[in-house]
MDAnalysis code that builds the backbone (N, CA, C; Angstrom):
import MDAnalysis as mda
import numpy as np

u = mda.Universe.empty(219, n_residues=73, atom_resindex=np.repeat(np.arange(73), 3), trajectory=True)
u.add_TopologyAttr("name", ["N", "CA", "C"] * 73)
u.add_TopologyAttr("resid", np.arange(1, 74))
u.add_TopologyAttr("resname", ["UNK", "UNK", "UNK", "UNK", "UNK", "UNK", "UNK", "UNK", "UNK", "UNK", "UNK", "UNK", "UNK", "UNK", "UNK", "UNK", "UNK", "UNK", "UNK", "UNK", "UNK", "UNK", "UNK", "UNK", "UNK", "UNK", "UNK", "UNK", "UNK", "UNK", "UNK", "UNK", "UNK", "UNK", "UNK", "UNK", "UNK", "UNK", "UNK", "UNK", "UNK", "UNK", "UNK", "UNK", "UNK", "UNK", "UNK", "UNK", "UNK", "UNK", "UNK", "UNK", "UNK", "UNK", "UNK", "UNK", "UNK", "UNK", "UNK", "UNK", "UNK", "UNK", "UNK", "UNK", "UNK", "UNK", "UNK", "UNK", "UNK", "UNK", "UNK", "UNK", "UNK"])
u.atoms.positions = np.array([
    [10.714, -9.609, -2.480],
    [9.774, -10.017, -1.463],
    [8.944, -11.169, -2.011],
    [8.794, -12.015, -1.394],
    [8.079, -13.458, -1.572],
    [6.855, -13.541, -0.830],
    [5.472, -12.912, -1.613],
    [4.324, -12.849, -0.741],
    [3.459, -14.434, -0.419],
    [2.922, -14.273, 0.190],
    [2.108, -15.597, 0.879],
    [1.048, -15.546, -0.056],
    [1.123, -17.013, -0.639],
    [-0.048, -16.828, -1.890],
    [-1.134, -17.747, -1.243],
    [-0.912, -18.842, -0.859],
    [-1.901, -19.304, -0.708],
    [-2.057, -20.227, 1.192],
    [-3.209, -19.746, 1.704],
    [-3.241, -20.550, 3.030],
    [-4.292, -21.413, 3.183],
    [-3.228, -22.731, 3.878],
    [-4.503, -24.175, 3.745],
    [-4.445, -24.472, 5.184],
    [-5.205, -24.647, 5.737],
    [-5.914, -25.510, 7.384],
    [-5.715, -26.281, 7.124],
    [-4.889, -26.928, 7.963],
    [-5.153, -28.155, 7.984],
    [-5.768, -28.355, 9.477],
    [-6.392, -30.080, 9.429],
    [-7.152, -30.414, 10.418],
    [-6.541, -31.483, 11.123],
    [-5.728, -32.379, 10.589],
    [-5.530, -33.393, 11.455],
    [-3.554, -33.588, 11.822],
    [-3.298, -32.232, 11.679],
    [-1.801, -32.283, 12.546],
    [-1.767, -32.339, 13.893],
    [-0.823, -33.078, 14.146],
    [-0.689, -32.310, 15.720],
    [0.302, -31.587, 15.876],
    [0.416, -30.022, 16.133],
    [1.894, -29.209, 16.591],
    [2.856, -29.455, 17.489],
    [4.210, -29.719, 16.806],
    [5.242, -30.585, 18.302],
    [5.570, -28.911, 18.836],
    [5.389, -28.902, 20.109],
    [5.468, -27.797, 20.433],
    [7.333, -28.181, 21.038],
    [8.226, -27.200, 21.168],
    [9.574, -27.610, 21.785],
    [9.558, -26.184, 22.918],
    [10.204, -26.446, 24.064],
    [10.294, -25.367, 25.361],
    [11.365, -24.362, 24.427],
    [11.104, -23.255, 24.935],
    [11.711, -22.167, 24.818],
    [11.001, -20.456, 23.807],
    [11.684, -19.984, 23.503],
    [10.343, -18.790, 23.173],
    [11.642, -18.423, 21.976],
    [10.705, -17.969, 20.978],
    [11.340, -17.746, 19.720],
    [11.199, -15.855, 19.665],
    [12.066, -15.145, 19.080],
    [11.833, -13.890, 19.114],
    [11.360, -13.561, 17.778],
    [10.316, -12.319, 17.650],
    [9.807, -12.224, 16.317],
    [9.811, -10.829, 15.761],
    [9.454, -9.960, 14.756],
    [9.641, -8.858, 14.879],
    [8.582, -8.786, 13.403],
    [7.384, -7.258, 13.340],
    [6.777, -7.232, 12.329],
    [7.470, -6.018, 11.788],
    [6.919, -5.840, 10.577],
    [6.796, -4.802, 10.161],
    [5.356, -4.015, 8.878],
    [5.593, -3.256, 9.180],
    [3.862, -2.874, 8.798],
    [4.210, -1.625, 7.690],
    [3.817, -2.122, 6.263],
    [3.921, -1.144, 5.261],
    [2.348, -0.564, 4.618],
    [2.156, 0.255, 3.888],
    [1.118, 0.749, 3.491],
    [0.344, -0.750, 2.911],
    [1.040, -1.512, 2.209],
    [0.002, -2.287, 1.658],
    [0.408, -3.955, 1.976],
    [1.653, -4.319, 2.853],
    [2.381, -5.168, 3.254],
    [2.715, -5.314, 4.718],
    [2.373, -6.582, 4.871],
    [2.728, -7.010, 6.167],
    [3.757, -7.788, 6.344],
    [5.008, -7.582, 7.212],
    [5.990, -8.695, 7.437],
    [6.590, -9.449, 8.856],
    [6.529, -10.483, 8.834],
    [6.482, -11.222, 9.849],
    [8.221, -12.017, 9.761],
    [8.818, -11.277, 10.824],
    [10.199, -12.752, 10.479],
    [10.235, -13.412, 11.907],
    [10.787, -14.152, 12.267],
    [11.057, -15.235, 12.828],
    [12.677, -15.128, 13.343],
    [13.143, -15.476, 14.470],
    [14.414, -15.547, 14.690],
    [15.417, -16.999, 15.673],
    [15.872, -17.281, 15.430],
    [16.543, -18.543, 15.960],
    [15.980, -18.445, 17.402],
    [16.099, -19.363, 18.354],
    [15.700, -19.582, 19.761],
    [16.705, -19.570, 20.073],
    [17.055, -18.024, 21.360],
    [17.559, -17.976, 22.181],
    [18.271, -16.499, 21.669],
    [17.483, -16.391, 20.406],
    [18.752, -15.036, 19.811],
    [17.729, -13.642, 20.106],
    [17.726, -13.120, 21.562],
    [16.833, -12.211, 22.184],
    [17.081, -10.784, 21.055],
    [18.697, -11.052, 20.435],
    [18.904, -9.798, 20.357],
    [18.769, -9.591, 18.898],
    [17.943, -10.908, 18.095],
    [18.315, -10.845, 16.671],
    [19.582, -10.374, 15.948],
    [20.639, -10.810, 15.963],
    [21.780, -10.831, 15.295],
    [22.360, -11.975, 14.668],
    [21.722, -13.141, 14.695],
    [22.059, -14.307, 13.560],
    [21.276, -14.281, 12.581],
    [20.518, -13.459, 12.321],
    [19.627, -13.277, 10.958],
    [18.421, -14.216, 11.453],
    [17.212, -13.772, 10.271],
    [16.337, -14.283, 10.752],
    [15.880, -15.608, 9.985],
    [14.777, -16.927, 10.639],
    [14.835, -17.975, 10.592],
    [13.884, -18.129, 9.102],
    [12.626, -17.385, 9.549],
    [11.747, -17.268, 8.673],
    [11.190, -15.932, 8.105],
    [10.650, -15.860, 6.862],
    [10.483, -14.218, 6.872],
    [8.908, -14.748, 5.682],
    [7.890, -14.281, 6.277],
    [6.381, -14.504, 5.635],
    [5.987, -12.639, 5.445],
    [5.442, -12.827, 4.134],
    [5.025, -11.347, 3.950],
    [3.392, -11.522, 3.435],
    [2.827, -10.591, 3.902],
    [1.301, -10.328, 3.687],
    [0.471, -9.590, 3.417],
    [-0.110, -9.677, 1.645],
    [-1.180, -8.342, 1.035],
    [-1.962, -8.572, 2.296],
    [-2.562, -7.547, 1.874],
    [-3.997, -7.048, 3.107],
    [-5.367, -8.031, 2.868],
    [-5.107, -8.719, 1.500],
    [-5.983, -10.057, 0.944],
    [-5.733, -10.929, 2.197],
    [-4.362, -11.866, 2.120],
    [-4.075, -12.282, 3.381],
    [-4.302, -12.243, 4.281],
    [-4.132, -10.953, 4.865],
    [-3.835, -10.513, 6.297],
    [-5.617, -11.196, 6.339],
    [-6.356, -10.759, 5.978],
    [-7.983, -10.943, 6.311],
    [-8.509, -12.495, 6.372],
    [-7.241, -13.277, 5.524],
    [-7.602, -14.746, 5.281],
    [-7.167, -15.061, 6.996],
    [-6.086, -14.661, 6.883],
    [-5.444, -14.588, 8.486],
    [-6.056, -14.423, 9.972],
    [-6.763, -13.365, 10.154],
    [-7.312, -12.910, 10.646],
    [-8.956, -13.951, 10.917],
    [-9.454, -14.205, 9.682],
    [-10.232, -15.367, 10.100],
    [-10.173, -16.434, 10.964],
    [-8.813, -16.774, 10.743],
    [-8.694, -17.844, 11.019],
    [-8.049, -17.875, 12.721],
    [-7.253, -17.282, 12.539],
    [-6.758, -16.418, 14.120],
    [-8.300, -16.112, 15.260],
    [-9.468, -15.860, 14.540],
    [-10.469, -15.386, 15.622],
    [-11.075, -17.348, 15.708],
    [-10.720, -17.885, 14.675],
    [-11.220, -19.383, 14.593],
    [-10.359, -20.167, 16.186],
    [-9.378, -19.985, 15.663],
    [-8.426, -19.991, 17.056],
    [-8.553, -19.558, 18.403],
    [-8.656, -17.924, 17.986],
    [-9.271, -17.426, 19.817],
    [-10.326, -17.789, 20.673],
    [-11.580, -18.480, 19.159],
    [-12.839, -18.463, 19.912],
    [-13.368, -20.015, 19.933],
    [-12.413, -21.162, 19.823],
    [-12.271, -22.454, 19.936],
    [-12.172, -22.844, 21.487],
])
């Protein structure tokens, strides 16, 4: 497992957003969080997945900051 060590904001990207909806799937361990990612268009996840981010509970809270930074923008 390859945990998420470090997260940086950035401020002056712009996100290319592309049409269509990506499928995702977590999973939630006692002290680990995992997030994968799956190709667009693969509803049923069976080409494996695109991206796979994992997260101590350190994280998750760096996360979570930043996510309410987001909601309440």
């Amino acid at each position: 497992m390859a945990l998420l060590g470090k997260i940086i904001k950035e401020d002056k990207f712009l996100i290319n957003i592309r049409p269509g909806e990506v499928v995702s799937d977590v999973i939630i361990e006692k002290d680990y969080l995992q997030l994968r990612t799956y190709a667009m268009g693969d509803i049923d996840r069976e080409r494996g997945f695109k991206q796979n981010i994992q997260l101590s509970k350190e994280k998750a809270k760096e996360l979570i900051i930043l996510l309410e930074q987001f909601v309440n923008s």
